[in-house]
N, C-alpha and C positions, 0 to 999 in steps of 0.2 A: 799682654794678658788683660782682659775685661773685666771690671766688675760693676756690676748694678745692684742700686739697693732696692730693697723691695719692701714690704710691709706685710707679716705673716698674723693672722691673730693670738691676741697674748694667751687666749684661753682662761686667763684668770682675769677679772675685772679688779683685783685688789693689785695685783702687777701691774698693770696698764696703767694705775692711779700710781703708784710709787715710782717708777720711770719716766712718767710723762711729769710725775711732779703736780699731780690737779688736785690734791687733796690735802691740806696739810695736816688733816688728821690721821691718814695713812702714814705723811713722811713721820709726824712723830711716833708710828708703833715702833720704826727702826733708830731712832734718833741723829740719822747723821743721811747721806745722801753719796752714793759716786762723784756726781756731778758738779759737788761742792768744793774746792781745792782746799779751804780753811777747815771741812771735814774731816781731809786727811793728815793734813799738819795734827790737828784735836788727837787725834786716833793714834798717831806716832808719838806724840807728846805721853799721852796715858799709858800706852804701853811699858813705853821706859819710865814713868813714875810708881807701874803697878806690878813689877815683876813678881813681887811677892800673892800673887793670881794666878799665877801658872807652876808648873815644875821649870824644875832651871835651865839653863841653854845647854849646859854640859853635859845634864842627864839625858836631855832630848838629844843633844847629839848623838851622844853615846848609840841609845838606842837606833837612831836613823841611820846611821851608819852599818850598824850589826846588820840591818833588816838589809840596805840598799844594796851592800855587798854580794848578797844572794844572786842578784837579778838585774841589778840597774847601777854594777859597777864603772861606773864611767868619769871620769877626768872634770866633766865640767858638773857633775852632779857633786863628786866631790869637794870641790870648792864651792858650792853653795852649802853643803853642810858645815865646811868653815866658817863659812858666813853665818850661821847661826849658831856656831859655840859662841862667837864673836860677840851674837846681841842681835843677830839682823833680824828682822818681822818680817813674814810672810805673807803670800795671797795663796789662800787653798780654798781649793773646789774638788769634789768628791761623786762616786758614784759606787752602785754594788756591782763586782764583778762580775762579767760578761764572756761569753765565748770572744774569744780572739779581738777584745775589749768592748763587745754588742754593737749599737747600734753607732750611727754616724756621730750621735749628739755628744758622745762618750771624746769622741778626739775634738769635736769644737768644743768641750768645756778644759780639756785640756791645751789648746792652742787661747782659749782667751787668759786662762790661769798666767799662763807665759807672757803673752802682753800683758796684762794689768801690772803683771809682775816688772817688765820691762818700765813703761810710762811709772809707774809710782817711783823707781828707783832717779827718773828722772825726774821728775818732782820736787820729789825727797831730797838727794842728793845725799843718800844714802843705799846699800844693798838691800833689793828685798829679793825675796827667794822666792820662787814659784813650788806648792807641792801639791802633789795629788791623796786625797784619802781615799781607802780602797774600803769600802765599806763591806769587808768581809766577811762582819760578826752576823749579816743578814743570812734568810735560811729559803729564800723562795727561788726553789732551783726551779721552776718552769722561766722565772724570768730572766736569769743569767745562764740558762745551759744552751743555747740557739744563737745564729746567727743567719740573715739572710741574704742570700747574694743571686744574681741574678741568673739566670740558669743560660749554661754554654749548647742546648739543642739547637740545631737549625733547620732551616727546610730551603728550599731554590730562594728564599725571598731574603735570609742573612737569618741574625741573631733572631729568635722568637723572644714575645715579650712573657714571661713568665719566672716568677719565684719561686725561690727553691731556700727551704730551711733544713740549715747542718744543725744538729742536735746532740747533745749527750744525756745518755737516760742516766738518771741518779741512780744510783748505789743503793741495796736492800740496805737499810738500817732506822734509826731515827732522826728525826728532820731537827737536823742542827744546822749550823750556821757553813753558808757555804766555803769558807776557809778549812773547815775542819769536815770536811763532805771529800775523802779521799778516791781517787782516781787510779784503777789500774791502768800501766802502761799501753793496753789496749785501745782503750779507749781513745786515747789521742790520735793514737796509728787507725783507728773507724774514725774518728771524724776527719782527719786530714786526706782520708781515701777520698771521702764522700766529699769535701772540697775539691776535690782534684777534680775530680768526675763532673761538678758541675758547672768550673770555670770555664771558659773558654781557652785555648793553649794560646798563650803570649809570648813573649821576648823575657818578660817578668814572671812568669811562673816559677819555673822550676828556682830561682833565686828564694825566691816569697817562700815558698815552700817549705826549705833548705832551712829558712832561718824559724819557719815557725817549727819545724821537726824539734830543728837543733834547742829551740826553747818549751816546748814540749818533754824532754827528755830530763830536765829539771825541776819539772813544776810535779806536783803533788793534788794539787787541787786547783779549781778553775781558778780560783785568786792567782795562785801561783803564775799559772799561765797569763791572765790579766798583765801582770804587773813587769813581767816580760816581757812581752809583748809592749804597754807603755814604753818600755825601757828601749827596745826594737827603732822608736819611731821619733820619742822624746827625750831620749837620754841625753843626746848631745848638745839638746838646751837648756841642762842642769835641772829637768824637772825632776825633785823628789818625790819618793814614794812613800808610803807608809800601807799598812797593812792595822785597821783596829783590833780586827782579833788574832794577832802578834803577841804573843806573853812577855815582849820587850815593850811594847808599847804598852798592854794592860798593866804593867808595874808601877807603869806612870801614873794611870788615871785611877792607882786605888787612892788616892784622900780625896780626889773627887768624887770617888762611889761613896765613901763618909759620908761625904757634905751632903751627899744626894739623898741618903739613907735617915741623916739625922734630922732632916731639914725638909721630909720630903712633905709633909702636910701646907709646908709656905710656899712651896714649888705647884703644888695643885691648885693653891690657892691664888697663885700665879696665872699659872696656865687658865682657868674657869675666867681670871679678871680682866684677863686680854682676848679671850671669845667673844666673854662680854662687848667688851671697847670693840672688836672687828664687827661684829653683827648690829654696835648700834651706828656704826659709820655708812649701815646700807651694805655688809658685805657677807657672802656665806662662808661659812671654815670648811678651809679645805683640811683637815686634818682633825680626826676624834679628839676632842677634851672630851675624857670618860672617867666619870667622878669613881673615885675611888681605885682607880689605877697609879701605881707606882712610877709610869713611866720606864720600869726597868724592866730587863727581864733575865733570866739565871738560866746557867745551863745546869739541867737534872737529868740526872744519867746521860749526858751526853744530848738530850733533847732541848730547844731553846722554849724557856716559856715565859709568857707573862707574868708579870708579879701583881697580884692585887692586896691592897692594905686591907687588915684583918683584926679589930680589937686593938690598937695598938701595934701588929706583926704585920706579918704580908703572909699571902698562901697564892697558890698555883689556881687557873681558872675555876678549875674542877674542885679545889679543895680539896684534893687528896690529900695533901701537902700544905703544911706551914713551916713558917720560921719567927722565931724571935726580932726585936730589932736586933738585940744584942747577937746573937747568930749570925746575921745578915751583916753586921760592921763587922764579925769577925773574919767572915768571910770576904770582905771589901778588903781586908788589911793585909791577911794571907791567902786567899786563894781569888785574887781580882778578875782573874780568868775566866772564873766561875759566871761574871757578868758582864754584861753588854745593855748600850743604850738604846732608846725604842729614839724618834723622827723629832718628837720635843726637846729630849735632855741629850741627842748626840751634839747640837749645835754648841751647848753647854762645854761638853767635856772634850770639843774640837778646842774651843778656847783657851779652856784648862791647858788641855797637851803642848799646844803650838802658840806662840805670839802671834794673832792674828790681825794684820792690817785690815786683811779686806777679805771678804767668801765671794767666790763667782757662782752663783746661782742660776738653776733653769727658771722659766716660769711656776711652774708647781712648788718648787722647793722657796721662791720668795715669798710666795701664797701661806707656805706655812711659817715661816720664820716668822711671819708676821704676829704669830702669838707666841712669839719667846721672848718678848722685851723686858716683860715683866721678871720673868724667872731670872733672867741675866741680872737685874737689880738686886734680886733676893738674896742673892751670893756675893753682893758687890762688884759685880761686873760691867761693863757695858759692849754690847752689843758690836760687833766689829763691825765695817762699810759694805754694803751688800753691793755687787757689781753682778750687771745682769749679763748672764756669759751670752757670746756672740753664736748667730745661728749663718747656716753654708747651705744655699744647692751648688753642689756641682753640676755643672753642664758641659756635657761633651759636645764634638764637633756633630758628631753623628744627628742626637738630640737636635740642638740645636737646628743644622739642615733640616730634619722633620717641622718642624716648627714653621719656618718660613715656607715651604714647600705647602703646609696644611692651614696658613694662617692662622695659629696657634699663639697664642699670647702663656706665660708664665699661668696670668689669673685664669684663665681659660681654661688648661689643665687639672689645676688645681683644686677648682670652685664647681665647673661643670663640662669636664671631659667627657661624658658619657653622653650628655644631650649636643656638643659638636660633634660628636664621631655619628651619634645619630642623622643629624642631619644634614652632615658631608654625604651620607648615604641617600637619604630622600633625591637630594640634588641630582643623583645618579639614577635615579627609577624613574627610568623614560615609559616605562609601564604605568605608571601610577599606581603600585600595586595596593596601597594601604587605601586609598579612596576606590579601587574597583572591589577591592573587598567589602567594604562598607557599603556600597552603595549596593551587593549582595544580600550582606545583613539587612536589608533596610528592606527592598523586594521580597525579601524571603519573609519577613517579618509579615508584611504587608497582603503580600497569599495568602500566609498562614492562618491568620486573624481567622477569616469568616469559617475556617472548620475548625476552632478553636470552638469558637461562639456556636457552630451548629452541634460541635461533642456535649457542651454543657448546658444546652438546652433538651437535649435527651437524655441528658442524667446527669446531672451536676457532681457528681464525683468526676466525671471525664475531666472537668477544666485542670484539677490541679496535675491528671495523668498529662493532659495537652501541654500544659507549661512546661512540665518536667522534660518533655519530649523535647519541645522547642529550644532548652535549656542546652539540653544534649546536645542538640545539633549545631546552638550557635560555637560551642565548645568544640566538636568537629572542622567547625568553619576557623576559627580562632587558631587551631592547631593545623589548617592548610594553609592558612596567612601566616603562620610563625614559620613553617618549612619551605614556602616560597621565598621570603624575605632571607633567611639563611639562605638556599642558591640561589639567590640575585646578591648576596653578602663575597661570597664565594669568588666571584667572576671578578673581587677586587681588594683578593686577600694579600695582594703585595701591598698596596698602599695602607692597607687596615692593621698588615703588620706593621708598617713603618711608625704610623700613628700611636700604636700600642707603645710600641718600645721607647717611643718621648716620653708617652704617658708613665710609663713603669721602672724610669730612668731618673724623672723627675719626682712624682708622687705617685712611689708603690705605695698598692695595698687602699689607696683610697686616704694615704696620710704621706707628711711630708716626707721626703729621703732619709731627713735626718734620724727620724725616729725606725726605720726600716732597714734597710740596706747598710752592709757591714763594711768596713774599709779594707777586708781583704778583696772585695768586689774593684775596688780602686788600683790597690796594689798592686793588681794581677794585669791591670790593665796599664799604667802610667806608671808602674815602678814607687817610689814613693818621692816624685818629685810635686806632686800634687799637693802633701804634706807642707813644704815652703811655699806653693803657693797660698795656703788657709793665714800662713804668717805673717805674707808680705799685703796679706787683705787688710783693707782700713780696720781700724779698732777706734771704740768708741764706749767708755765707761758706762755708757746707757742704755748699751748694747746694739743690735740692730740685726738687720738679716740682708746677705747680700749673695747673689748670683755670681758665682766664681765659674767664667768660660774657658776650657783648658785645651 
């Protein structure tokens, strides 16, 4: 097995400075470092001197267990939940539930959670646990109801290179949180058709299939399925799960809705004083500090909404609606349910729930942690080790052959596929057809002129009629130059599929794999032995991006 590392851009310039370590005004908005090994010793040390920070291990286990039993009952999950009645600290990394777990990045933050989890326990010399948080209490069904995989049509030339998205349309009602967004049994049985349809038939289908049916028939709502599925792929590596909008889980984080509720003017005043600190470092926030936001938000009638501070209270955007603080703690104390955290205060109330060693983090998501350092002090906390999760292309044999066959580089692809496919093409126009068209345009122009010039010397309205003409016609010309070059395209549609399907194999859609292409795309093709391979890939605390050849 091959792997090469490569260099993807961070996309955030405040990430790039926190991993590469080139700013120590950045390293201190987190106060600790991956990269640091006296870091992690600091981190393990406070945890077990701060227990009284979080709920307890028994209550948490309690709960993790009730929840994992569902869905991710499994042997080695279960003794990592041992391991945390026990006292053990964890690495968790997090995402909102996805069709059939969304996109690719969804199983590399899950495959680095496990390594980080692995190396700290080595470290340590102690257990740490790997878990997943399914961030369920979210409500943005266009971004979790889809999956995209690559479509099974062909023609004489093999696979066509083209995408295809499996979807589930949401449910007539009000836009709650995707955990609590229920699914008729149908719906699973339409989308699994529509997988079907657009795989290709393998060796691994009808298996893959089998097991997504069989976990299908359990699930409720796409979380459900999510976490299933996890459990399908991860289970046997003791990855736990969790689920935040669980009513065993929200039992836990009601004294942290208190703290959050009581405290919440110091938490603003938090959040505004760490925007401050990022933007005078040179950097822009990726993530609204919105004065006068609570940071929370409440489910009303079943709807999830923003809380904004109101006189002393909070009310809903619109203000249809307020509440007391006293109301609002009462409701923290007995009905915890009723709330959920907004992108600021979940990092918080991760903390609260779980002993957390370390968070494996995307780029986006370090971007914003970056202005929680303060709020975590405000409640007496500090910050746990942010570990930048690991990035994957996979590369098939197929891929790959195109590649060498097209002299095709990884950056090439990536950066500007559309100007090499272009001009694979030029190389081949023994016509010259784009310079015999021009030099068309250029004579025509050239004719044209003097009865352009003799229309608007007999009446000068004529010139702007002349142009328009001229206009028209190079636009005639432009559209016989587009339909020539497509049949001169044509005469070498095998090689231009071959090239396509690198392209849409590597970076669909015009962005990385990771962020597009679903791993039942994988599945269907390699069974899930591809899956150990993402494991036996180098790991490195500071993350990185590597080319896995299968």
């Amino acid at each position: 097995m091959k792997f090469e590392s490569v260099q993807l851009p961070f996309g955030q310039p405040i990430t790039e400075a926190y991993i590469n370590r080139s700013n120590p005004g950045v390293e201190a908005l987190f106060g600790s470092h991956a990269a640091e090994p006296a870091h992690w010793e600091k981190r393990l040390n406070w945890l077990n001197s701060h227990a009284d920070k979080r709920t307890t291990a028994s209550g948490l286990a309690d709960a993790l267990a009730r929840y994992n039993a569902v869905s991710n009952n499994q042997p080695a999950v279960n003794s990592n939940i041992d391991a945390i009645r026990a006292g053990a600290p964890v690495v968790v990394t997090g995402q909102q539930a996805g069709l059939w777990t969304g996109p690719l990045l969804v199983i590399h933050k899950a495959v680095t959670v496990i390594a980080a989890a692995r190396e700290a326990a080595s470290k340590l010399g102690t257990p740490v646990v790997p878990v997943f948080w399914i961030a369920g209490e979210d409500h943005d069904w266009d971004e979790a109801n889809h999956a995209f995989v690559r479509s099974a049509s062909v023609s004489g030339n093999g696979e066509s290179a083209k995408l295809s998205r499996v979807a589930i349309k949401r449910p007539s009602g009000v836009r709650t949180s995707v955990s609590r967004t229920k699914l008729a049994p149908d719906a699973w049985v339409d989308a699994l058709q529509r997988l079907s349809q657009e795989l290709p038939d393998t060796e691994f289908k009808p298996d893959m299939l089998l097991q997504l049916e069989q976990a299908a028939k359990q699930a409720e709502s796409l979380s459900d399925l999510f976490a299933a599925t996890l459990s399908l792929l991860f289970g046997k590596y003791g990855l736990v799960l969790l689920d935040a909008d669980e009513p065993v889980i929200r039992a836990l984080e009601a004294p942290m809705f208190e703290q959050m509720i009581t405290r919440n003017d110091e938490l603003e005043a938090a959040y505004v004083g760490a925007a401050s600190d990022v933007q005078e470092l040179g950097f822009k926030l990726s993530a609204d500090v919105t004065p006068g936001s609570a940071n929370l938000f409440m489910f009303d009638e079943g709807e999830r909404v923003l809380l904004h501070k109101d006189e002393g209270g909070f009310r809903n955007r619109k203000s249809t609606k307020s509440w007391t603080s006293a109301e609002l703690l009462d409701v923290a104390r007995n009905e915890p349910q009723q709330l959920s955290n907004n992108v600021l205060t979940r990092p918080i109330m991760q903390d609260y729930v779980l002993p957390v060693l370390a968070v494996v983090l995307g780029p986006g998501e370090i971007a914003y942690w970056a202005l929680t350092g303060r709020a975590f002090h405000v409640l007496g906390m500090e910050m746990p080790i942010v570990v930048p999760r690991m990035s994957y292309t996979l590369v098939e044999q197929t891929a790959a052959k195109y590649m060498t066959k097209f002299e095709l580089s990884f950056d090439d692809i990536a950066h500007r596929y559309a100007a090499r496919r272009e001009a694979w093409l030029k190389e081949r126009d023994e016509l010259g057809i784009e310079a015999r068209f021009a030099e068309v345009k250029a004579q025509f122009k050239l004719v044209y002129q003097p009865v352009m010039d003799m229309a608007a010397g007999i009446q000068q309205g004529l010139r702007d009629l002349s142009e328009s003409n001229l206009q028209r016609i190079e636009r005639e010309l432009a559209y016989m130059e587009a339909r020539t070059k497509d049949a001169h395209a044509r005469r070498f549609d095998t090689a231009l599929s071959q090239m396509d399907w690198a392209a849409v194999s590597l970076w669909p859609d015009g962005k990385p794999q990771e962020r597009v292409l679903n791993m039942a795309d994988f599945w269907n093709r390699y069974g899930l032995s591809w899956v150990d391979k993402l494991l036996e890939a180098p790991y490195s605390s500071q993350g990185g991006h590597w080319m896995i050849y299968l």
